[in-house]
C-alpha positions in Angstrom: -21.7 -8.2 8.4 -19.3 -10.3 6.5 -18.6 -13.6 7.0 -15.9 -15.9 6.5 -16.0 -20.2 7.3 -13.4 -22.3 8.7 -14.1 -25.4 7.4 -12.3 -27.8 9.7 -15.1 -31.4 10.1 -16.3 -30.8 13.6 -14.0 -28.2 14.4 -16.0 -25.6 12.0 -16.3 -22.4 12.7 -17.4 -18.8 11.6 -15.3 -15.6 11.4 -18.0 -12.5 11.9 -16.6 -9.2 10.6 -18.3 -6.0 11.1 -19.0 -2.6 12.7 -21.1 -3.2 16.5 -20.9 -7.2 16.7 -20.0 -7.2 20.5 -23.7 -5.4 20.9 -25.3 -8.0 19.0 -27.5 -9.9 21.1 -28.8 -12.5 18.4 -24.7 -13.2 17.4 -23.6 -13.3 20.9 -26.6 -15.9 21.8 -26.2 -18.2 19.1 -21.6 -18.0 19.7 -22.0 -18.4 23.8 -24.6 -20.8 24.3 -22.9 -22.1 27.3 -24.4 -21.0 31.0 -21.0 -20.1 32.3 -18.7 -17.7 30.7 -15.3 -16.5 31.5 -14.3 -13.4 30.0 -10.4 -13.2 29.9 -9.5 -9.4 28.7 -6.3 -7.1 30.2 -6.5 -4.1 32.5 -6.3 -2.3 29.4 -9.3 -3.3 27.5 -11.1 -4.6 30.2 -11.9 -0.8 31.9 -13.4 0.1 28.0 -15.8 -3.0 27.1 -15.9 -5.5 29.7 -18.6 -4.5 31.9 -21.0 -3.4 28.8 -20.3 -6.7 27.4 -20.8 -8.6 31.1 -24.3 -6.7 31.4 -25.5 -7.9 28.2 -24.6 -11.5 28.7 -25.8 -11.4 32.0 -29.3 -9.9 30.6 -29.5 -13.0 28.3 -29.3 -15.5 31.4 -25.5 -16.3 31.3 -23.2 -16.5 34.7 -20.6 -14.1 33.5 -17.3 -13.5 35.3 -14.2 -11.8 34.4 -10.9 -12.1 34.7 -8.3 -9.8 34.1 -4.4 -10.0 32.9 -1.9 -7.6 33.1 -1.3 -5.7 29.3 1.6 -6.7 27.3 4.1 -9.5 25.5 6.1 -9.4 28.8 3.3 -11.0 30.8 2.3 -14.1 28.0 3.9 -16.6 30.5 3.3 -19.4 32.2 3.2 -17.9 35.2 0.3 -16.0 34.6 -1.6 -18.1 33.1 -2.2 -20.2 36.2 -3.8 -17.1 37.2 -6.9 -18.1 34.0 -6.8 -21.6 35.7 -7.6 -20.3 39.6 -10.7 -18.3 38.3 -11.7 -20.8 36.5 -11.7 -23.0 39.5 -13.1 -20.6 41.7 -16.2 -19.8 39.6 -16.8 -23.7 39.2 -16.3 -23.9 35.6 -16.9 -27.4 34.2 -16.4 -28.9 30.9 -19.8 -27.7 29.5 -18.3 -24.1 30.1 -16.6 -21.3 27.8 -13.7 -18.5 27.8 -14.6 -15.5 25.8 -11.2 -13.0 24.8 -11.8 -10.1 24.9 -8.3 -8.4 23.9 -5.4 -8.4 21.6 -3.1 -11.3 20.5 -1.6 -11.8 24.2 -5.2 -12.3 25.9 -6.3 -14.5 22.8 -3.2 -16.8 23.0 -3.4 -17.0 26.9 -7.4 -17.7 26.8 -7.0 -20.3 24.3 -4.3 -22.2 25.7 -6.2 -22.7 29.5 -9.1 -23.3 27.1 -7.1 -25.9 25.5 -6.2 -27.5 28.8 -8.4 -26.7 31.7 -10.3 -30.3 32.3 -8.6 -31.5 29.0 -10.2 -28.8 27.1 -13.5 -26.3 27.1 -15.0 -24.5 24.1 -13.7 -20.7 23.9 -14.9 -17.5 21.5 -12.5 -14.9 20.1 -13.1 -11.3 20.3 -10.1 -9.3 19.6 -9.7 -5.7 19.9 -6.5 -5.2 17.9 -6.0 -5.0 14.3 -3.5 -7.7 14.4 -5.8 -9.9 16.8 -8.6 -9.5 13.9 -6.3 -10.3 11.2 -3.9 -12.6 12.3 -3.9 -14.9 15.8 -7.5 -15.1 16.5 -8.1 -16.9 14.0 -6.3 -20.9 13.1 -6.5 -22.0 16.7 -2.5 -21.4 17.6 -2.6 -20.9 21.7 0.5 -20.7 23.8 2.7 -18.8 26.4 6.4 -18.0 25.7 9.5 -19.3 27.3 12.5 -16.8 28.4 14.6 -18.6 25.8 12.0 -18.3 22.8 8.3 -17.1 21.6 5.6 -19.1 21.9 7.7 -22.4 22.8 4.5 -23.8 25.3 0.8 -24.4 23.5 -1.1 -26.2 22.0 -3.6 -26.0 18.7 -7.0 -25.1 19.9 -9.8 -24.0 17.5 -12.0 -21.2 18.6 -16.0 -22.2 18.8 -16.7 -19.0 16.8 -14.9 -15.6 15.7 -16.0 -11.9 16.2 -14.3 -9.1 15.1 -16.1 -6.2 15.6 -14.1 -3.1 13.9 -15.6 -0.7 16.4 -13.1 -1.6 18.7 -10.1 -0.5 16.5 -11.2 3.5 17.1 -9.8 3.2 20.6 -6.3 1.4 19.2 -3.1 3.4 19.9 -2.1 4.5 16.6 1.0 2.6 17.1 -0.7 -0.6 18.0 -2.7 -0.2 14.9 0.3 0.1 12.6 1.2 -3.0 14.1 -1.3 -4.8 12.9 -0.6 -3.3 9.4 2.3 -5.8 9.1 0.2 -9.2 9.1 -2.3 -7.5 6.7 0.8 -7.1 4.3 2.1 -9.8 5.2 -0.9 -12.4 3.6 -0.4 -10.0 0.2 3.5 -10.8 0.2 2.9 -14.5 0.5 0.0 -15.4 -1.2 -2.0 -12.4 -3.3 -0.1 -9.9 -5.6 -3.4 -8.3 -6.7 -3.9 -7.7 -2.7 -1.0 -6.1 -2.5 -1.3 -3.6 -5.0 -4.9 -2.7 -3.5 -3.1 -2.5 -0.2 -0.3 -0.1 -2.1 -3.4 2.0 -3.3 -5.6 2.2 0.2 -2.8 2.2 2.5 -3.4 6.0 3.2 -7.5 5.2 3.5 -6.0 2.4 6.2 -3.9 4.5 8.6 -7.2 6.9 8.6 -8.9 3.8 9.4 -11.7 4.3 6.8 -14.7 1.9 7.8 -15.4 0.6 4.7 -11.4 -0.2 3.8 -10.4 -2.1 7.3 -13.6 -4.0 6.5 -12.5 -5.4 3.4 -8.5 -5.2 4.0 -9.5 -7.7 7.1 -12.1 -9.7 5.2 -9.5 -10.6 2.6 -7.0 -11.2 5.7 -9.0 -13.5 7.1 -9.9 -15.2 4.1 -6.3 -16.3 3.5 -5.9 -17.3 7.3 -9.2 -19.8 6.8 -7.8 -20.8 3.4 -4.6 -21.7 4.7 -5.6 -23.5 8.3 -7.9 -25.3 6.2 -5.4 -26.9 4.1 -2.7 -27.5 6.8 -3.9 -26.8 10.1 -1.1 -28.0 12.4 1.4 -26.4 10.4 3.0 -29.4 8.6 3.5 -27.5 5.3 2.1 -24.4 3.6 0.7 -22.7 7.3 4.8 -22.7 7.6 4.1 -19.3 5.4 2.4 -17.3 7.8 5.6 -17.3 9.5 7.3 -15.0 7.1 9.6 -12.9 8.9 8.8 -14.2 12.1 11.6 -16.3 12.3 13.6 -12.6 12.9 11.0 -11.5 13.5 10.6 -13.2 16.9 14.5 -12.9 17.9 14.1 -9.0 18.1 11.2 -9.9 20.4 13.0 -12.3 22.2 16.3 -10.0 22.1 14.6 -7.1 23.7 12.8 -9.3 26.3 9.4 -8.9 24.6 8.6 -4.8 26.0 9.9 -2.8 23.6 8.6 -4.0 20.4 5.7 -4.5 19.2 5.1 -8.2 17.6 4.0 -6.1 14.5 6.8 -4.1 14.2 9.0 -6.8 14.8 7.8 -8.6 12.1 7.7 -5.9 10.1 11.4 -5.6 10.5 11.7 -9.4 10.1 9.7 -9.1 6.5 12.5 -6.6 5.2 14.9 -8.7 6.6 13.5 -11.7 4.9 13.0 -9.4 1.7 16.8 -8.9 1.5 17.4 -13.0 1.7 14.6 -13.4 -0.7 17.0 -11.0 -3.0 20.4 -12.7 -2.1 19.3 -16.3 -1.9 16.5 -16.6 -4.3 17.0 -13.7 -6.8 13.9 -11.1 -5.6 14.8 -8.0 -7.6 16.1 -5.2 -5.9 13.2 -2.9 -6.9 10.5 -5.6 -5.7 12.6 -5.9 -1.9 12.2 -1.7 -2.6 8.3 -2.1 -3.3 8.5 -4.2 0.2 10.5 -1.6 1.9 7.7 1.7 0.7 5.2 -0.2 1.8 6.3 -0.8 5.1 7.5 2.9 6.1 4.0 4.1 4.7 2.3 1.7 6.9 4.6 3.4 9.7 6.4 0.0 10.3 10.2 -0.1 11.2 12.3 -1.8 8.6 15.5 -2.1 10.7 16.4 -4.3 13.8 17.2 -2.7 17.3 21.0 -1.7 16.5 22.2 -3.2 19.6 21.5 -6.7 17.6 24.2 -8.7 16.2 24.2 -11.5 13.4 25.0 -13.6 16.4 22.0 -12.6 18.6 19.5 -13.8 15.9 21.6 -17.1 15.2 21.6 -17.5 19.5 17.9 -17.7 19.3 16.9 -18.5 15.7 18.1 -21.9 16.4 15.5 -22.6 19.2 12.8 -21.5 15.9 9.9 -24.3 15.3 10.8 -24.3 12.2 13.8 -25.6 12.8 14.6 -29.6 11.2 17.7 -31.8 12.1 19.7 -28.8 13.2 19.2 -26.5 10.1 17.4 -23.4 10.4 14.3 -23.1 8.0 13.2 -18.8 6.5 10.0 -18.5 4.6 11.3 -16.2 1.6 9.4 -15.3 -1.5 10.9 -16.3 -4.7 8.4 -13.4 -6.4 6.0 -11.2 -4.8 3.1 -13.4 -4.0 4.1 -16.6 -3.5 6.6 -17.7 -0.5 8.7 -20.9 -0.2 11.0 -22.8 2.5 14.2 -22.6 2.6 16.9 -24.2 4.3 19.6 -22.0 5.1 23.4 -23.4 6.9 24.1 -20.5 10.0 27.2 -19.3 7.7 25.3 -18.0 5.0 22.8 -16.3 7.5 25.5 -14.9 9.3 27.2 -13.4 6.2 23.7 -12.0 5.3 23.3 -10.6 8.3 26.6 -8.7 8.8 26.0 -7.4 5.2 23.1 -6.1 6.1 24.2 -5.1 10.1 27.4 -3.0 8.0 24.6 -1.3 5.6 22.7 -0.4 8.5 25.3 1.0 10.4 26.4 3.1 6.9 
């Protein structure tokens, strides 16, 4: 098992990484030591791990109940999230209580936001089951729900109690679900580790057979950057504003397409390409380099174009309700050199331009 700190004062926690974690009794004990649990998973996941996990809590002494969501992007609302708050009511859960995820991204954000505001706020655990769960949004404490007009526009930074990614659960992932994750592993190399992405450019093919040994150490070195990063600007006043590379489009294909047709990865993924191209017309990223970008994508199985349908103006009508957005100008995380990403503030005429450009090459 490999381990990775948090190191946020009182907020602390540990990352777990390894093959069987959800079966460890010891690691479960000393991450759930409160008497009532809530597990939140999705009729999905739930029908594969919840009731083995429930049994072995309950065998420990807890007061384990579950609640289940609905699978997908579609359903991360505010709607159904009050339906988190009724079972926490109904099975008396008080302030000395926990929510365990069990699930992807959606289930983590949705548990960690009523976490973050059920009686002002209760202690929750992370267990995702996706790749980009384990690698990306379990870990930093971002929670939230999204808003018809924008992703993620409702929540509330919430630090998880304790982290465990068991990398058992990835041999059940949809192949597609698991490429999806692919995209926020590369991401961390594009931003912030050159020598990362080269190993990444070596293993990749080790990856999509999702060798033990290789997702072990491809989401080790994921999660390290997350920690390193949350550390140094946990509610996102600065460099944690990198992460965000190729969300910004990122999340107006999701948005666009009314969050059921993409997956976030791929989205991103197609965002990162997108950004890749600025990154060449705004800050001077070689043409070979935004070429390096665009192999690695397609042989992670990642798409590298937006839905057609999508026009320059479709991004612009939702990029402007971005959080990244200051006094009116739009703000893309681009890379000035493989490895190291910057903010930029870009008018909407030159990211229109940019866009059509690219829209007309795409067409071609």
């Amino acid at each position: 098992m490999r381990q990775v700190r948090v190191a946020l004062g009182d907020r602390s926690y540990t990352i777990h990484i390894g093959a069987g974690l959800a079966a460890n009794a010891s690691l479960l004990a000393d991450a759930l030591p409160a008497l009532k649990i809530l597990v939140v998973s999705n009729n999905t996941v739930a029908p594969l791990y919840a009731n083995f996990l429930l049994e072995l809590l309950r065998a420990m002494g807890r007061k384990v109940h579950l609640f289940e969501l609905p699978d997908g992007e579609a359903f991360k609302d505010v709607t159904h999230i009050q339906g988190i708050y009724d079972a926490l009511i109904r099975h008396d859960m008080d302030r000395h209580s926990c929510i365990l995820a069990l699930g992807g991204g959606v289930v983590g954000d949705m548990a960690g936001f009523a976490a973050a505001t059920y009686q002002r706020g209760i202690a929750f655990v992370q267990m995702p089951t996706t790749l980009l769960a384990q690698v990306d949004s379990s870990v930093g404490g971002k929670t939230g729900v999204n808003h018809p007009l924008g992703k993620n526009m409702i929540g509330a930074f919430k630090q998880p109690a304790s982290v465990i990614i068991d990398i058992s659960f990835l041999r059940s992932l949809p192949d597609r679900e698991f490429c999806s994750g692919l995209a926020e592993v590369i991401k961390y190399a594009l931003i912030r580790d050159r020598d990362f992405l080269v190993w990444l450019e070596e293993h990749m093919d080790r990856m999509i057979a999702r060798d033990p040994q290789i997702l072990e150490e491809a989401i080790a070195r994921s999660c390290q950057h997350k920690a390193e990063v949350v550390i140094n600007d946990e509610l996102e006043q600065g460099e944690r504003a990198f992460l965000n590379f190729g969300h910004t489009f990122g999340h107006a294909i999701e948005t666009f397409t009314g969050y059921n047709t993409w997956l976030h990865g791929e989205a991103v993924a197609a965002g990162m390409y997108l950004a890749a191209s600025f990154s060449s017309a705004l800050y001077g990223l070689s043409k070979d380099k935004v070429a390096r970008i665009k192999t690695l994508l397609e042989q992670a199985r990642l798409p590298i174009q937006p839905p057609t349908q999508m026009a320059s103006e479709d991004f612009l009508n939702i990029m402007r309700h971005d959080k990244k957005v200051k006094d009116g100008r739009i703000r893309l995380i681009l890379l000035p050199e493989l490895g190291r990403a910057d903010v930029l503030a870009v008018d909407e005429p030159v990211i229109k331009n940019q866009l059509d450009q690219i829209m007309v090459g795409q067409d071609a």
